[in-house]
C-alpha positions as CSV (number, residue, x, y, z in Angstrom):
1,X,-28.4,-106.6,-74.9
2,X,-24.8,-105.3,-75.6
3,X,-22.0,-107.0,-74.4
4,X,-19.5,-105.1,-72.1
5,X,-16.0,-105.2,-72.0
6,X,-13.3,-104.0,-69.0
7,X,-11.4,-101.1,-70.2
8,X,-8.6,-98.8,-68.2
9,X,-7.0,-96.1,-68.9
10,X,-3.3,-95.5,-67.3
11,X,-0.7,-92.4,-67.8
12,X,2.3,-91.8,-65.7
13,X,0.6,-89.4,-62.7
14,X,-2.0,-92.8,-62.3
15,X,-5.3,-94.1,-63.7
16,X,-7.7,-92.2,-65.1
17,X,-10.3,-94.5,-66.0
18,X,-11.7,-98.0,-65.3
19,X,-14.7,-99.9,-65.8
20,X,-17.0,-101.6,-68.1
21,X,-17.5,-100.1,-71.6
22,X,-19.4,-101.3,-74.5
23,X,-16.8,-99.5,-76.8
24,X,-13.6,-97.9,-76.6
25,X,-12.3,-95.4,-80.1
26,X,-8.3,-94.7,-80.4
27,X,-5.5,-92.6,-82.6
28,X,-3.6,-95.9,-83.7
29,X,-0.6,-94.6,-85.9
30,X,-2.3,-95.3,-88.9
31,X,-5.8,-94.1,-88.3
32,X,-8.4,-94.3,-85.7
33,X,-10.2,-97.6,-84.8
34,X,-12.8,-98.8,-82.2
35,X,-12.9,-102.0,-80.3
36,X,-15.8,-103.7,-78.9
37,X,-17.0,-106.8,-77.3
38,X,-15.1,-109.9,-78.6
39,X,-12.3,-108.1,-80.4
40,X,-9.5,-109.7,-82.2
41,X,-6.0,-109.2,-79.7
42,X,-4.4,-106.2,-80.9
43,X,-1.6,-104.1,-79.6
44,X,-0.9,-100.8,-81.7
45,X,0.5,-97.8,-80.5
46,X,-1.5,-94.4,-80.3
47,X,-1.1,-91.3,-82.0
48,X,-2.0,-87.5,-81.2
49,X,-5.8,-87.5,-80.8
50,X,-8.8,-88.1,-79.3
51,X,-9.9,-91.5,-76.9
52,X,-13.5,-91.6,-76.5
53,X,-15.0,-94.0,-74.0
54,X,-18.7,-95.3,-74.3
55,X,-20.0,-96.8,-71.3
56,X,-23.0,-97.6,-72.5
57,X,-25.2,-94.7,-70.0
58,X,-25.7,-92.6,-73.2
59,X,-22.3,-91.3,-72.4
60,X,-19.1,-90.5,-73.7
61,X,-15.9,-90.4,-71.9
62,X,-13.6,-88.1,-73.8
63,X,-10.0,-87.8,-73.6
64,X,-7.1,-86.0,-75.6
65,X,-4.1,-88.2,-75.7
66,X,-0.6,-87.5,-76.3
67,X,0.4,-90.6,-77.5
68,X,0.8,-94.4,-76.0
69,X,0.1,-97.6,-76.3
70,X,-3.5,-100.1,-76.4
71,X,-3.7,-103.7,-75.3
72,X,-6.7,-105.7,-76.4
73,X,-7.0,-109.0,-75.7
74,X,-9.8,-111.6,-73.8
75,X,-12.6,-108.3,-73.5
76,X,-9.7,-106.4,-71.7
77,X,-8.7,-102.8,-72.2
78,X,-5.6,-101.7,-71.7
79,X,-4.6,-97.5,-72.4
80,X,-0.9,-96.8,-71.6
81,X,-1.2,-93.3,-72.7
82,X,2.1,-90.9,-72.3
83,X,-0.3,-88.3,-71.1
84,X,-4.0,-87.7,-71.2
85,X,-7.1,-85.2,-70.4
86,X,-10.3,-85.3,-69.7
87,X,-11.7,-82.9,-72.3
88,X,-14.2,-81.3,-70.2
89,X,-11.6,-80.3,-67.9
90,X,-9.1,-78.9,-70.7
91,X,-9.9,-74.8,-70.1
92,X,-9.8,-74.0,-73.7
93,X,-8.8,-70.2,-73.1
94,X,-5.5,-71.4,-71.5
95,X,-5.2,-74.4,-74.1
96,X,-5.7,-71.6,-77.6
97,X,-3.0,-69.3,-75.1
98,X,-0.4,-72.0,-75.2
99,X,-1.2,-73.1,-78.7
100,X,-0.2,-70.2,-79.2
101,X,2.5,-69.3,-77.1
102,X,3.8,-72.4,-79.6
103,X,3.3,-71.2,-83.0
104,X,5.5,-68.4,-81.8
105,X,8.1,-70.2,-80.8
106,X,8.5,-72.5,-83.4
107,X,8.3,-69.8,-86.1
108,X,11.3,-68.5,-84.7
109,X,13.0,-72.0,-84.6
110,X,15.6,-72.6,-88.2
111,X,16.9,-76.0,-86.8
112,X,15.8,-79.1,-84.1
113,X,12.1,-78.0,-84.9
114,X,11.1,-82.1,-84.1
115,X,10.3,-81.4,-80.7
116,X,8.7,-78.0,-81.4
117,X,6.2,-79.6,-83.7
118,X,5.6,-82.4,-81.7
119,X,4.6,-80.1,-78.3
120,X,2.4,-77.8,-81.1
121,X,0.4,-80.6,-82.4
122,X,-0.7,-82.0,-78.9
123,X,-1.6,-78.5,-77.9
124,X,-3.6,-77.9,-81.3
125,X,-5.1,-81.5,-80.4
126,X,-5.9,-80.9,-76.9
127,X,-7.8,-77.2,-77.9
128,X,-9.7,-79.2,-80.3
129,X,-11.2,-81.6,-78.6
130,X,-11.9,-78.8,-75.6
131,X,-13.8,-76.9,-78.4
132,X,-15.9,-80.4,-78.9
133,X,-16.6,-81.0,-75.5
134,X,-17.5,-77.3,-74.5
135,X,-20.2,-77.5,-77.5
């Protein structure tokens, strides 16, 4: 039997997920780890990518996140995520539109490109994982 864990996931607008979970994958800032039953406490911060969820009903929960925070500690689960998706409800025509709609823009940019760069990778990140989930 697999042990289960409680994991949420919170942004900003309110939570997005909550539950039990037999494993929970991030973006931490220096690569992409999982946590399961029994991890060590950690507390990294999250980077661009993707959060997948298993809850152990042959499913994964799959998010794109735009950054954040994860608390583990005593088999709790804490996202604090500056912004998040679902990624079977990111429409990937309007996602590759405003990809871009940013590659555009930030060719035309000679200065302060930070922030241009920034909103291009989560929109390059958030039509990627659409294209997963759709397939």
């Amino acid at each position: 039997m697999i042990n289960r864990f409680h994991a949420q996931l919170l942004t900003p607008e309110g939570p997005l997920f909550e539950g039990k979970v037999e494993s929970v994958q991030v973006p931490g800032i220096n690569g992409n780890f999982q946590m399961l039953y029994n991890h060590a406490p950690i507390v990294s911060a999250l980077a661009i990518g993707k959060i997948s969820i298993q809850t152990g009903k042959n499913e994964d929960i799959i998010y794109a996140v735009s950054g954040g925070f994860v608390e583990m500690s005593d088999n709790k689960c804490t996202l604090l995520a500056e912004k998040a998706e679902l990624a079977n409800e990111i429409d990937t025509i309007e996602a590759r539109k405003e990809r871009d709609k940013l590659k555009k823009h930030l060719a035309t940019l000679k200065t302060n490109r930070e922030d241009a760069e920034i909103e291009l990778a989560i929109a390059e990140n958030r039509l990627k994982i659409a294209e997963i989930s759709a397939n």
